[in-house]
C-alpha positions as CSV (number, residue, x, y, z in Angstrom):
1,X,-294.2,-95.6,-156.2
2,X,-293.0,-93.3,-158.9
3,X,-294.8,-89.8,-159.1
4,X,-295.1,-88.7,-162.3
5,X,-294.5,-85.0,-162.2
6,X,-291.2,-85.8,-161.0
7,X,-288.5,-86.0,-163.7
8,X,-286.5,-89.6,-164.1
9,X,-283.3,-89.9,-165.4
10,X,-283.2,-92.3,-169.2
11,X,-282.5,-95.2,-168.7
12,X,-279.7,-97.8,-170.3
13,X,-282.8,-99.5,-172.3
14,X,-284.3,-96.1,-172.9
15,X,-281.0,-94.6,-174.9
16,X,-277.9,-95.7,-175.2
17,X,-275.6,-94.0,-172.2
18,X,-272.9,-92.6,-174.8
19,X,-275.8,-90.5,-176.7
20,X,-278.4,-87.9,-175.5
21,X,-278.3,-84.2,-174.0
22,X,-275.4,-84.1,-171.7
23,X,-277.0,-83.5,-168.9
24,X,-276.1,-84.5,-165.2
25,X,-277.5,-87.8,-164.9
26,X,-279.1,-87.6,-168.3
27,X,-282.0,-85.3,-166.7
28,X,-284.5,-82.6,-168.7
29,X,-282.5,-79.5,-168.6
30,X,-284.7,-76.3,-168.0
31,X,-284.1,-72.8,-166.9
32,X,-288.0,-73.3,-164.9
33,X,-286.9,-73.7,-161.4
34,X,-289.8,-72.9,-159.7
35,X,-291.2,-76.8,-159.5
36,X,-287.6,-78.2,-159.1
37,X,-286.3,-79.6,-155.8
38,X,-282.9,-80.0,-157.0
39,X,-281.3,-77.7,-159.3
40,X,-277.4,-79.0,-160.5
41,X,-275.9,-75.6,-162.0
42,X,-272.4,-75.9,-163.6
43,X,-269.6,-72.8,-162.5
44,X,-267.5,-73.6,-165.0
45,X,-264.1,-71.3,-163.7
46,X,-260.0,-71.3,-163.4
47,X,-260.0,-68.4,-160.8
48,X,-258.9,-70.3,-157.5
49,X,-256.2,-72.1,-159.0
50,X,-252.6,-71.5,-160.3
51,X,-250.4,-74.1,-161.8
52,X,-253.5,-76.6,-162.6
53,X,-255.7,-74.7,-164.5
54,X,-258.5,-76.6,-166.8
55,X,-260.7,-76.3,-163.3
56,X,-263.0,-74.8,-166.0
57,X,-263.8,-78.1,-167.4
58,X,-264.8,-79.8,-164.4
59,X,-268.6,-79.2,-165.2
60,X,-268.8,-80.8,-168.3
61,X,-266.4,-84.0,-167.1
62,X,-269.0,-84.5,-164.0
63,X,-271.8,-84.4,-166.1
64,X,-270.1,-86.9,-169.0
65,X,-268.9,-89.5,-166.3
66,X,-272.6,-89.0,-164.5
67,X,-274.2,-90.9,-167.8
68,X,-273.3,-94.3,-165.7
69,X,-275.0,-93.3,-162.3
70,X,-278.2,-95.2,-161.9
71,X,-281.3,-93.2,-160.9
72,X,-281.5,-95.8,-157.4
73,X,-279.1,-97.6,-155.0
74,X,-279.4,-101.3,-155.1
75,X,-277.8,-101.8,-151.5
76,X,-279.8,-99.3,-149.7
77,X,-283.0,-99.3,-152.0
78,X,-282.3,-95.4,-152.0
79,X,-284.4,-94.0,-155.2
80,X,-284.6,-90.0,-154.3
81,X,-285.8,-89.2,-157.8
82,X,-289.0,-90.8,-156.8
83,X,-289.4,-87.7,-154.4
84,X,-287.5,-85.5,-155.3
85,X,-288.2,-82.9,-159.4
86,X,-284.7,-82.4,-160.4
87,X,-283.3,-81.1,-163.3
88,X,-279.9,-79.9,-164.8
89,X,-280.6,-75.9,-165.1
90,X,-276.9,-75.6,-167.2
91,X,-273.9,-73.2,-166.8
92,X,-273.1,-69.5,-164.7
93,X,-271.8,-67.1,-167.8
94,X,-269.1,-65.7,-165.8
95,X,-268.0,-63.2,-168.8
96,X,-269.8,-61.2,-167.4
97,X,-269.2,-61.3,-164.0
98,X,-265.6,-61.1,-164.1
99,X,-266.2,-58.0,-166.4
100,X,-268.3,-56.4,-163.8
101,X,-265.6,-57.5,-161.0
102,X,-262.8,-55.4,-163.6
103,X,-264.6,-52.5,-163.7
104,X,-265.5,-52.2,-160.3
105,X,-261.8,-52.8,-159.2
């Protein structure tokens, strides 16, 4: 049984998977966490890598190719947004960390 104070990913019916926020799994975004379960934060970053950077854009390429998960597993009848308020809370700003980090170095 679905509880309605829990947020549901959109559906394929609802809006087409190629349109919408951009979210991970086409969730509400919010920066509320106090009623969430699950928060997904993006640390979008190229620090621990040399010779492969573009680690920076791995946040945004999850949540793009996370448009075609479904919201329940047909094979173990898994549906954990049922439980489970989740919502995409966005990005770290790590301008500002890494300026804080300079200065204290």
């Amino acid at each position: 049984m679905v509880d309605d104070k829990n947020n549901q990913p959109l559906g394929g019916n609802e809006q087409p998977r190629f349109s919408g926020s951009g979210t991970f799994m086409r969730l509400p975004s919010t920066e509320n966490i106090e009623s969430l379960d699950v928060a997904f934060l993006g640390i979008p970053m190229d620090i621990g890598t040399s010779w492969r950077s573009g680690t920076r854009f791995g946040p945004k390429q999850i949540r793009a190719e996370s448009n075609m998960l479904r919201p329940y597993n047909m094979w173990t009848k898994a549906a954990p947004f049922d439980s489970l308020n989740c919502a995409d809370i966005g990005e770290i700003v790590l301008t500002l960390v890494i300026s804080l980090l300079i200065h204290l170095i």
